[in-house]
N, C-alpha and C positions, 0 to 999 in steps of 0.2 A: 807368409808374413801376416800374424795378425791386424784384426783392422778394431781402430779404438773410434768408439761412436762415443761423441761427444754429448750429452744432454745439457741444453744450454737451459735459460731462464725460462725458457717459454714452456718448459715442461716441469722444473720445480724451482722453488722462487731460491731456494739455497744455491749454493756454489756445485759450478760443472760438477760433473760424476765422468768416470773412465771405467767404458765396460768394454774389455776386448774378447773378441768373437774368432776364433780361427776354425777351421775343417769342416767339419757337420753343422758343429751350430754359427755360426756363421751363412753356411746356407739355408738353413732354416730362416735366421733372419733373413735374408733376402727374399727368400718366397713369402715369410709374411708380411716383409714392404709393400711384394709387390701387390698383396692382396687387401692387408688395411693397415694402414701405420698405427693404428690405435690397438692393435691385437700385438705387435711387432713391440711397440713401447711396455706392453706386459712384459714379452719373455725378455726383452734389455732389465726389467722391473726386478724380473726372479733373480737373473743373475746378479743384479747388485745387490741385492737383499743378501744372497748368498758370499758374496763379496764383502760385506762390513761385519768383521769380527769383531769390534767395539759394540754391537747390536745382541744383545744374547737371545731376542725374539728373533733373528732371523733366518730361523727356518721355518718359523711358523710364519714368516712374512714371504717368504719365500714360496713356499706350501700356496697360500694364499693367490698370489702370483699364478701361481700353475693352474691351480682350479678354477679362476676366472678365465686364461687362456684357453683351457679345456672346455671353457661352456662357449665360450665364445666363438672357438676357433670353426664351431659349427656353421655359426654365419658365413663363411669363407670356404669352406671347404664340403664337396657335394658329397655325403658319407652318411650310409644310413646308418644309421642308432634306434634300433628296437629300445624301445621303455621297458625300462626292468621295475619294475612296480611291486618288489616284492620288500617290503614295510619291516619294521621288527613283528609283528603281531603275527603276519605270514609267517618269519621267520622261525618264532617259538613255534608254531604250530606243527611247522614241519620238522624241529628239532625233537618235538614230545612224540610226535609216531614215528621218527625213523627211532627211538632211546625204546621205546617200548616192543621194538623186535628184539631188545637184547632183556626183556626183563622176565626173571623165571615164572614160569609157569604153576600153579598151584592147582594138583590133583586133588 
């Protein structure tokens, strides 16, 4: 049975929202209750974002949504993350010499 979480006034000043949660993500939301309700009202966030098909931004709201939870969810959860620090500048760099093994040779 799914379970419908209510969002009342105290989290947006417009009228309730009904976002229902069964199996997996339902349990997700409960671990991140139980961890910080401010991280948890993200991912209820994505889903309804995902939910208002009258919205034609939302999936970029939704998108949005994620990648706040995902920087976030770090506070909460003890999980290393090596810094990938490789920039566009690094990027091209390394695209111009891996392109330059394929390029011919002049005798």
């Amino acid at each position: 049975m799914p379970l419908t979480t209510q969002l009342g006034a105290s989290l947006l000043a417009e009228a309730p929202i009904q976002v229902e949660l069964s199996g997996e993500r339902l349990s997700l939301y409960e671990a991140l209750c139980r961890r910080s309700e401010r991280i948890a009202r993200m991912y209820l966030g994505a889903h309804h974002a995902l939910r208002d098909g009258l919205n034609p931004e939302r999936f970029v709201l939704a998108a949005h949504c994620i990648r706040e939870l995902m920087e976030k969810v770090l506070e909460i959860v003890a999980v290393s993350t090596p810094a990938h620090r490789s920039g566009l500048a690094q990027r091209s760099l390394n695209w111009r010499r891996h392109m330059r093994e394929f390029e011919p040779t002049v005798s």
